[in-house]
C-alpha positions as CSV (number, residue, x, y, z in Angstrom):
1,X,-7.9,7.1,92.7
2,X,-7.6,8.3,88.9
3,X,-7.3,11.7,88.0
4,X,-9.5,12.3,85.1
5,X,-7.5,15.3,83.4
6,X,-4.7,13.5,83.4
7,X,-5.9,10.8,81.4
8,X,-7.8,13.0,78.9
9,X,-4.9,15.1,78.3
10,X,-2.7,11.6,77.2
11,X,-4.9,10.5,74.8
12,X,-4.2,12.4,71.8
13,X,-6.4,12.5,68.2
14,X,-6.3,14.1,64.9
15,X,-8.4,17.4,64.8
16,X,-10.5,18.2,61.9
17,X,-8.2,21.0,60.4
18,X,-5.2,18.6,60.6
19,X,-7.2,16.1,58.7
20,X,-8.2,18.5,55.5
21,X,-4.5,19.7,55.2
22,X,-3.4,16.1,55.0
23,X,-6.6,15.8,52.6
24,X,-5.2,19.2,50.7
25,X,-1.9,18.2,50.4
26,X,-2.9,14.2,49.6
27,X,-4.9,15.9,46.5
28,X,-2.1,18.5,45.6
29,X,0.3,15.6,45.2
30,X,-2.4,13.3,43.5
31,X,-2.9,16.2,40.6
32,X,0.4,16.6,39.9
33,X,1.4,13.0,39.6
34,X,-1.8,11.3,37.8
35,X,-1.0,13.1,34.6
36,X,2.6,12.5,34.5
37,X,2.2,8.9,35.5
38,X,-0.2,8.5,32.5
39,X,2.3,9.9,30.4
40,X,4.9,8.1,31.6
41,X,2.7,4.9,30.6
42,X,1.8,6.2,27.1
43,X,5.8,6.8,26.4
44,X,6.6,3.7,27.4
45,X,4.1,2.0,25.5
46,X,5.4,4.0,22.4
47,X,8.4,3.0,23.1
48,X,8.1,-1.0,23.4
49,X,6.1,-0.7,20.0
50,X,8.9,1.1,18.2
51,X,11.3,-1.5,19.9
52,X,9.6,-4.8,18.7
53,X,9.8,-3.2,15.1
54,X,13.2,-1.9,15.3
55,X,14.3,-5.5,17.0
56,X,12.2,-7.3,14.5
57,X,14.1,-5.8,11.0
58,X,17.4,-6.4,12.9
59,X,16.8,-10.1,13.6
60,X,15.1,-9.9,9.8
61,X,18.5,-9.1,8.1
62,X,20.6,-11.3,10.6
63,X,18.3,-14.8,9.6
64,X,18.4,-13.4,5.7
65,X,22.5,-13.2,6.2
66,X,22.7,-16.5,8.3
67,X,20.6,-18.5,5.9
68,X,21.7,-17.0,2.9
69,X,17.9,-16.3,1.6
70,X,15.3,-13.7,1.6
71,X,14.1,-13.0,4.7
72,X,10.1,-11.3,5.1
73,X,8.9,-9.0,7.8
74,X,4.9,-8.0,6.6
75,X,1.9,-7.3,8.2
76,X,-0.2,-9.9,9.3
77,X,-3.4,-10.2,11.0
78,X,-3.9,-13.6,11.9
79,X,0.1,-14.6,12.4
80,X,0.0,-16.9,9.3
81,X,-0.3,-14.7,6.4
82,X,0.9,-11.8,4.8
83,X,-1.6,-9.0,4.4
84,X,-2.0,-5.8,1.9
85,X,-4.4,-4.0,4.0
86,X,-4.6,-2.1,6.9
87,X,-1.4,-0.8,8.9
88,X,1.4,-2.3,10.9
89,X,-0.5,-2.4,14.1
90,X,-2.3,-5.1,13.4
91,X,1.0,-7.4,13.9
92,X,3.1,-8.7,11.7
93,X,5.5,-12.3,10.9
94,X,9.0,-12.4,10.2
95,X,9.2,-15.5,7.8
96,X,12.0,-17.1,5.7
97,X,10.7,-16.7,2.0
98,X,12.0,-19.5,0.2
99,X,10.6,-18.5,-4.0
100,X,11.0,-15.1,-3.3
101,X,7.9,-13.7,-3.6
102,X,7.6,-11.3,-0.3
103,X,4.2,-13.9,0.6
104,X,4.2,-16.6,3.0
105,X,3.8,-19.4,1.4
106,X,2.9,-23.4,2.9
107,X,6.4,-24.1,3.1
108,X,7.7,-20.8,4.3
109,X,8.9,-21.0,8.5
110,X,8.0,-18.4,10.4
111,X,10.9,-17.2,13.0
112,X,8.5,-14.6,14.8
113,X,5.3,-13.4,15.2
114,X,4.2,-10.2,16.4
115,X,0.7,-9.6,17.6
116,X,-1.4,-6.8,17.3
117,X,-1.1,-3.4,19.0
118,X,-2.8,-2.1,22.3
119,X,-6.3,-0.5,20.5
120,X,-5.8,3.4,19.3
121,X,-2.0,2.8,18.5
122,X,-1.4,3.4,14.8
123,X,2.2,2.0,13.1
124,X,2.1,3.1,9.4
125,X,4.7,2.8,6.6
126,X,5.4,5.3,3.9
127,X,5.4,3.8,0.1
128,X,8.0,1.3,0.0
129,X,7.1,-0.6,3.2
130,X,3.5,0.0,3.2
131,X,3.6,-4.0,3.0
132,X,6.7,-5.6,3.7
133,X,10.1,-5.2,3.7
134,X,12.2,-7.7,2.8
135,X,16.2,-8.6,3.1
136,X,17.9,-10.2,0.9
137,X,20.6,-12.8,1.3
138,X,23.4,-9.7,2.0
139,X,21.4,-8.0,4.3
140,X,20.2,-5.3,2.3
141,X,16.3,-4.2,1.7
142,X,15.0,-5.2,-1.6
143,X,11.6,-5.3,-3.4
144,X,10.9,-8.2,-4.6
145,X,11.5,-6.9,-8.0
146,X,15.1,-6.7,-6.6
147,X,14.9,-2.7,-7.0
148,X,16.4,-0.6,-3.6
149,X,14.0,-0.7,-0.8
150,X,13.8,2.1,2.4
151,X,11.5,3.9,3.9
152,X,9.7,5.3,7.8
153,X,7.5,3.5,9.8
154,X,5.9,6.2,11.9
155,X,4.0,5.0,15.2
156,X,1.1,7.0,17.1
157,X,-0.4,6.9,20.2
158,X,-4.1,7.0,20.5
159,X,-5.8,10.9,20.0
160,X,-5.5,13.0,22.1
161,X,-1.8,12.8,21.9
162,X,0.4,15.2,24.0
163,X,2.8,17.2,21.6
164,X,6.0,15.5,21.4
165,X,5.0,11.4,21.4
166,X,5.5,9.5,18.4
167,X,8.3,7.6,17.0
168,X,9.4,6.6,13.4
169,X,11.5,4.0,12.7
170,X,13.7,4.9,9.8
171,X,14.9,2.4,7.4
172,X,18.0,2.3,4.8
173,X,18.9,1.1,2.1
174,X,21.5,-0.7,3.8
175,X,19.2,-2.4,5.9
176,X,19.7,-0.9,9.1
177,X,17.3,1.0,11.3
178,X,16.8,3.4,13.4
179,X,14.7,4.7,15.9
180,X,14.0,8.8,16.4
181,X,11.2,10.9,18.7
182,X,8.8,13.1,16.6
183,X,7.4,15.9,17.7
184,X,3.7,15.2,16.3
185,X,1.6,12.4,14.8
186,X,-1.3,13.3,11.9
């Protein structure tokens, strides 16, 4: 015969109070993580963007030294042509600029493209690059009127931005770049 107690007593279940401290602790853990996971994506983000840039004026100076000509890194929209308006993050084309004249031209190559930014990410430069930058045969950043050419490329994450996200991308005269964390974005 079976003895009913005994098999009631072996079966064993979760009781209701057990449950909602799981539940408690589930949404403890789930608070704390969601927002640094989300910041965690929005730094990373920031920091491919200020990579591709950074990456693109270095392989910018290398083609202008390798095929002793001026090399063009501008902002382009549609990956063909050279732009004057809006900002970096609409994507820009590295291009070989064979007269000289910082626009991509029929018979310019293109070595790389660079499409357009995730939407709310802003990449803006100061005066000089507003446009273009451009490398001459020795490596070094020149207008096209020949004249010295630096400046800051400074990249934004969509509002509302957490205090210390943002990046700038400091050019030289020399050519070289840089890449630095800033503490806000305007």
């Amino acid at each position: 015969m079976i003895d009913i107690d005994k098999q009631v007593s072996s079966e064993r279940g979760v009781t209701l109070i057990e449950l909602l401290v799981a539940l408690s602790i589930l949404a403890i853990l789930l608070a704390v993580g969601v927002p640094a996971l989300s910041q965690f994506s929005v730094n990373s983000r920031l920091s491919h963007y200020a990579n591709s840039i950074f990456s693109d004026l270095a392989l910018a100076r290398s083609e202008a030294i390798k095929r002793n000509r001026r090399v063009v890194l501008c902002k382009s929209s549609d990956g063909l042509a050279c732009t004057n308006i809006g900002d970096w993050s609409q994507g820009w084309i590295v291009f070989a600029d064979l007269d000289n004249d910082a626009n991509r031209d029929s018979g310019d190559l293109i070595i790389h493209k660079m499409p357009a930014f995730a939407l709310g990410h802003r990449l803006t430069g100061n005066s000089q690059i507003d446009s273009y930058v451009s490398y001459d045969s020795q490596g070094m950043t020149r207008l096209v009127g020949g004249s010295f050419q630096a400046g800051t490329f400074t990249l934004c994450p969509p509002a509302p931005a957490a205090a210390g996200i943002g990046r700038e991308v400091i050019l030289s005269g020399s050519g070289r770049a840089r890449v630095v964390k800033i503490a806000s974005c305007s």
